[in-house]
N, C-alpha and C positions, 0 to 999 in steps of 0.2 A: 217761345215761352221761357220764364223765368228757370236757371235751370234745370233746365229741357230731360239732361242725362241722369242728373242725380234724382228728377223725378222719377225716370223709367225705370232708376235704377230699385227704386226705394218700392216700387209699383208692382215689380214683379219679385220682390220678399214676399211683399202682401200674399201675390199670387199662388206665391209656395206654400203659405198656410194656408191659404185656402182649399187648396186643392189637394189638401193631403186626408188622406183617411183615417189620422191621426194623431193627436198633439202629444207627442213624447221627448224627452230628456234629449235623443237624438234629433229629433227637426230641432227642437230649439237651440243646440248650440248652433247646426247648421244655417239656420237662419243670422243668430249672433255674428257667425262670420262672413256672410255676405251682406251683411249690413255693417260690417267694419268695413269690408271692401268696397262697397257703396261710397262709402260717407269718406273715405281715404282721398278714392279718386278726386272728390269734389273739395281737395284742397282740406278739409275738415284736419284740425290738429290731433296727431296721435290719441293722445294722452285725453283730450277729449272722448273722442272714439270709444277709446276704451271704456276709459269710466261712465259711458252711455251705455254702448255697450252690456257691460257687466248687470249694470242696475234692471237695462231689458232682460235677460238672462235670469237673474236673480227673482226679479218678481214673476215669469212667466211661469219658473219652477216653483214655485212657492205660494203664490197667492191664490188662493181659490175663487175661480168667477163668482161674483153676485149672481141671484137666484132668477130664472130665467136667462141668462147669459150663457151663452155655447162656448165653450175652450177656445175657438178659432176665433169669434169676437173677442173673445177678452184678451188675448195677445195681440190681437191688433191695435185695442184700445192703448193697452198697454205701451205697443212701439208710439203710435200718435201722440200719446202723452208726454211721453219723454222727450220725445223730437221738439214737441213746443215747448217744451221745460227750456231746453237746450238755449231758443234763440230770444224766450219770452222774457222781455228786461225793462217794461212799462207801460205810460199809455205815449198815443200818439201827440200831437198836437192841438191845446185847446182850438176851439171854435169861437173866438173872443176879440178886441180889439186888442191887440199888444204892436210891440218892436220889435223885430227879428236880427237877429247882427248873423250874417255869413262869414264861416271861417274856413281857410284850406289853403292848400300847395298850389302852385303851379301845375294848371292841365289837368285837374281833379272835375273840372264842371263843372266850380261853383259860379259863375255868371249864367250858364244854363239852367241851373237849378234855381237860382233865383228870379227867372222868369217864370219855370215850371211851377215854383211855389206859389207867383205873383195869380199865376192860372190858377192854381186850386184856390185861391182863398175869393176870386172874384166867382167862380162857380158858385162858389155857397154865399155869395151874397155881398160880399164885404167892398168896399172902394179901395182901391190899392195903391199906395207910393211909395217906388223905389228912389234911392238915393246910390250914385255910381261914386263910390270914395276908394275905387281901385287908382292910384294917384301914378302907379308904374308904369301900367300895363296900357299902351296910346289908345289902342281900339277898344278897349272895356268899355268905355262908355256907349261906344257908339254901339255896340253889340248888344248892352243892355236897353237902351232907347229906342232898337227895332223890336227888342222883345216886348218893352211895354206898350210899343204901339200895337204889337200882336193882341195882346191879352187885353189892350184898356185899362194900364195903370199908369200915372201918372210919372215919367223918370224926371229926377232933380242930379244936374252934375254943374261942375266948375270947370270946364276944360280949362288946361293949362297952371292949376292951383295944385300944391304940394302937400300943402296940409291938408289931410286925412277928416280930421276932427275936429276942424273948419267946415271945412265942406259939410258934413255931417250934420254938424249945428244949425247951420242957413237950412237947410234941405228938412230937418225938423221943422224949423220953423214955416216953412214956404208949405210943405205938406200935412200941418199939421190937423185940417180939417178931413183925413184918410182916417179909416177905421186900424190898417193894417200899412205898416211902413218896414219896408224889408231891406235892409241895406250889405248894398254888395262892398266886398274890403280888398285891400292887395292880397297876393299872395308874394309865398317864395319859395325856389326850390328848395331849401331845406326851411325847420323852425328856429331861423336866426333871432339875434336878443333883438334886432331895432324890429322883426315882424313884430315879435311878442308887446313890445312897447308901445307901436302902432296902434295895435288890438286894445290894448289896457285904453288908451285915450280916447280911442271912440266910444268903447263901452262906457268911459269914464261920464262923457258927455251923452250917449244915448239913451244910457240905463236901460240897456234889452232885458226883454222877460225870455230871452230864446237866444242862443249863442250857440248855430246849426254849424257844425262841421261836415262839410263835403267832401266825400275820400270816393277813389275809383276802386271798384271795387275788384279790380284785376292786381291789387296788388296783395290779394288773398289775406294770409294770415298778419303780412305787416301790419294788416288795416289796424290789430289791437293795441301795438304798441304807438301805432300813429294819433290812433284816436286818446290815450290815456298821455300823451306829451302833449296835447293841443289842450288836453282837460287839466292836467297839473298850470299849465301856462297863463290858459285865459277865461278855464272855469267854461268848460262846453255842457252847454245843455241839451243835446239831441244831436245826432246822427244822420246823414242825406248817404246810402253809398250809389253809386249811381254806374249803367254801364254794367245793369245784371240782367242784359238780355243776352248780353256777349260774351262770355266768359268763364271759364271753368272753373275759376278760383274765387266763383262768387258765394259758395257753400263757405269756402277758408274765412272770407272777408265776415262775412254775418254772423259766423259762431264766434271769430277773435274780436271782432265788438260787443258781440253779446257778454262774452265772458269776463270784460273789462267794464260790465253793469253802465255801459253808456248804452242813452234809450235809441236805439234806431228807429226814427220817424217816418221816414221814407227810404223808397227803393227807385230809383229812375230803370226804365224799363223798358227805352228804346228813345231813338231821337225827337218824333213827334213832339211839341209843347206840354201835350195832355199825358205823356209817360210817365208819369210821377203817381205812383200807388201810396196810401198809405200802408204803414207796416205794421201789422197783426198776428203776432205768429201763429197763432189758432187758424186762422182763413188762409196764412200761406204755406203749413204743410197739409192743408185741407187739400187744397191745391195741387202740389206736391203727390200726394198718394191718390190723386184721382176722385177725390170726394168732392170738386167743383165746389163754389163759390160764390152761392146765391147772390148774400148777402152785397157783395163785392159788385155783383154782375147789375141788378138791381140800379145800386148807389150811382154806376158810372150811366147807366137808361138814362136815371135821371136828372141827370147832370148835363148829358150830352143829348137829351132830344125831348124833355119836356115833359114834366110828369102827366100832363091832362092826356096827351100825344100817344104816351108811349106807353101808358098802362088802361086805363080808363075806354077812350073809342076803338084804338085797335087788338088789347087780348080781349075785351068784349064780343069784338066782332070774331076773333081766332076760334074762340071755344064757345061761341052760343049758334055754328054753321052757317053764318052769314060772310064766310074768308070772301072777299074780293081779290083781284087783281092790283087795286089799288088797294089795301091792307099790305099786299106782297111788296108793292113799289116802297112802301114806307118800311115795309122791315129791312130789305136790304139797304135805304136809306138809313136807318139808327145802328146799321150792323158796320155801315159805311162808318158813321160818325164814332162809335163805340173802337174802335181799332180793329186791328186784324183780325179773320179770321178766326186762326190759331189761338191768338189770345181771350176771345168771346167765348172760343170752344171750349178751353182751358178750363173755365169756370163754373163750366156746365156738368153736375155728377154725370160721371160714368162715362164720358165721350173720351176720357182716358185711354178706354180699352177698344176705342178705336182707331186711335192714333194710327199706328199702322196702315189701317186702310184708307187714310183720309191724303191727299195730294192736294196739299193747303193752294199751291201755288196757281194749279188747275182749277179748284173748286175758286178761288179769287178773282183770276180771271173772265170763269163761266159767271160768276157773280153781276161781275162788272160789264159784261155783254150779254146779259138778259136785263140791268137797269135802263141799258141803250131800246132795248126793244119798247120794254115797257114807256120809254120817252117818246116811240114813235107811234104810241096808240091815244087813242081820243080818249076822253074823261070819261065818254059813257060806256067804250069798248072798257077800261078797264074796271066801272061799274057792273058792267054785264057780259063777263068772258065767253056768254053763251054766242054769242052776236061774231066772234070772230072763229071766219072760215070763209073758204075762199078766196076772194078775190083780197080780200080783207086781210088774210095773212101775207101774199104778194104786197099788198101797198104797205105794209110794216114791215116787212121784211127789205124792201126798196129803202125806205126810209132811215133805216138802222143798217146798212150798209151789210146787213147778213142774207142767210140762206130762209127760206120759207122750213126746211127742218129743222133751223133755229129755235124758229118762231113754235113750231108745234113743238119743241122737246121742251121752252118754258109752260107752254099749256099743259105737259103731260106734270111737269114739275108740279105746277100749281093745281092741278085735280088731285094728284098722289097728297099733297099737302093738305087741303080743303078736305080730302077724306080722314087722315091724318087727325084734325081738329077738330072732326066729327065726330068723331070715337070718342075721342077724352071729352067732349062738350057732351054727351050723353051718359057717361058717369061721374054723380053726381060730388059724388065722394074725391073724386080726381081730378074735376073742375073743382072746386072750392079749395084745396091742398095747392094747386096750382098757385093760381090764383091770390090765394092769399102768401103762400112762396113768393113769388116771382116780382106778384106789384106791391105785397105789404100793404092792400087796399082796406078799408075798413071794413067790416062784416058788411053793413050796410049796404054798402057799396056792389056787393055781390045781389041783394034780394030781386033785381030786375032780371036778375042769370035764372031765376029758378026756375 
């Protein structure tokens, strides 16, 4: 998870106003300083800190909750607020046809992010072409044209060509029946004047609506003055930091770009293709304090497994007590496509506070040898989980290279579950909240549930 520390850290403040018997002058400072402590660790600039801080402080002794509001909510609302104040510095990325120009250092990711981009804008719909005018770096190209082979975007390069803004130009032209043209640029170890110059000519010639700066975001607080020399230079309009699965000093990197009013667009989020989140600060201290991530969780369903798939036949079948076997095959399939575990989990309220007892790496693996089982049973065993026993679990269990107490610990899985969505599919009120949560379905959509 995105991080992982400064979430838990920030999770169990919560926890201390919650559990206290009451809000006074003394918890709140107490809280005040372990949420400087918190936010320190996590690379977060002093003076930041502070001034967050002080403002949490100030309004938590001063403002009096609105009417129906408990003291303990309204502090909390309070820290949440601020915290998004902190990183919230625009909107993301239109949904549009434009030109993209990538900008960065050496070793920052940006040819990987420009794949990962290439990926978000073909999910939603759009034809993609990249254009490889890294004129330095021998393998950039070739590293980008596996990428678009990945993705299904068209890559335009000139091996062996020097000019930048040549290349550029042809690759315009040759692409220009793409909705979405993302063009990857040199870097260099530092921002020397011939980079800067580079930059200005291709722009000069591409006229981008988007000028994305990609910075790793391990290099914490530098990232602000990185990002604010790339933007005096060559006029950046958005933010990639990437390598904020990894790292401790990815809190440092996100508030010293915030702070320099550069919009952070995205956040890369592990090496997978599909790691690239958009960035919302509202959904990611959601996140952060354990309040999960509908919205977020939802978008990526259906993206990665089909909205008719993934909302419509199978929570249909979840919550109206018709769960199959083959329901269960297909969830751990979109749980598969969706990313890890950990990260699904992440975004789920409340499954914060069980972190602790969850053993991502066990529960993954158990995942991944019950989708084996379920590959060794027939279409109508997994229509009809009643039908297997016996002999029946021997020839699946032969099958799937396991034990027959394999075989019955997913049977027990998937009865504990089927009763599970039995429950909520009997209140009416909790089916329909669901439901309209999770798939964003039309009202309508529901009337065959009632």
């Amino acid at each position: 998870m995105v991080l992982e520390g400064l979430g838990k850290s920030l999770r169990d403040v919560l926890g201390r106003v919650n559990s206290s018997s009451v809000i006074d002058e003394d918890l709140i400072k107490d809280v005040a300083r372990e949420l400087q402590r918190a936010l320190l660790q996590a690379d977060v600039n002093v003076q930041l800190v502070l001034e967050l801080t002080n403002r949490i402080q100030d309004r938590a002794l001063h403002e009096e909750p609105p009417a129906g509001r408990s003291p303990k909510d309204h502090v909390n609302k309070i820290i949440y607020e601020e915290l998004v104040g902190l990183l919230d510095n625009g909107e993301g990325l239109e949904l549009k046809p434009q030109t993209i120009m990538m900008v960065g250092l050496y070793g920052q990711g940006k040819t990987t992010s420009t794949g990962k981009l290439a990926n978000y804008f073909v999910k939603k719909g759009f034809t993609v072409g990249l254009i490889g005018a890294d004129v330095y770096r021998p393998a950039a190209l070739d590293q980008l044209k596996q990428l678009g082979e990945k993705v299904n975007a068209e890559v335009y390069g000139e091996p062996g060509e020097k000019d930048a803004a040549k290349i550029v130009k042809n690759g315009l032209s040759k692409l220009s029946g793409k909705k979405i043209i993302i063009i990857d640029t040199s870097g260099r170890h530092a921002l020397e004047d011939d980079l800067i110059q580079e930059l200005k000519d291709i722009a000069a010639v591409a006229k981008p609506q988007e000028r994305i700066l990609v910075l790793d975001s391990q290099v914490g607080q530098q990232a602000g003055p990185q990002a604010e020399a790339f933007h005096n230079a060559v006029g950046v309009t958005g933010v990639i930091l990437t390598k904020m699965d990894g790292t401790a000093k990815g809190g440092g990197a996100l508030s010293a770009v915030a702070k320099t009013k550069a919009r952070i667009v995205f956040i890369g989020t592990g090496e997978h293709i599909r790691d690239l989140e958009p960035f919302d600060a509202d959904r990611f201290i959601s996140r952060l304090l354990g309040m999960g991530d509908l919205a977020s969780l939802v978008q990526i369903a259906k993206e990665e497994i089909g909205e008719d798939e993934a909302f419509e036949k199978v929570a249909k079948n979840m919550l109206s007590g018709k769960f199959t076997l083959t329901d269960m095959y297909q969830q751990m399939q979109a749980m598969t496509k969706m990313g890890t575990l950990q990260k699904v989990m992440s975004m789920i309220p409340g499954m914060s506070k069980m972190e602790d007892k969850i053993d991502y790496d066990a529960s993954q693996a158990k995942l991944s040898k019950y989708k084996v089982i379920l590959d060794s049973m027939t279409v109508n065993e997994k229509d009809e989980p009643t039908l297997i026993k016996g002999k029946r679990i021997d020839r699946i269990a032969a099958g799937a290279g396991v034990t027959g107490h394999d075989v019955r610990e997913l049977l027990k899985q998937y009865n504990q579950s089927k009763k599970m969505m039995g429950s909520i599919g009997k209140d009416r009120k909790m089916r329909k909240k669901m439901m309209k949560q999770m798939a964003g379905m039309d009202p309508n959509a529901l009337q065959d549930m009632e």
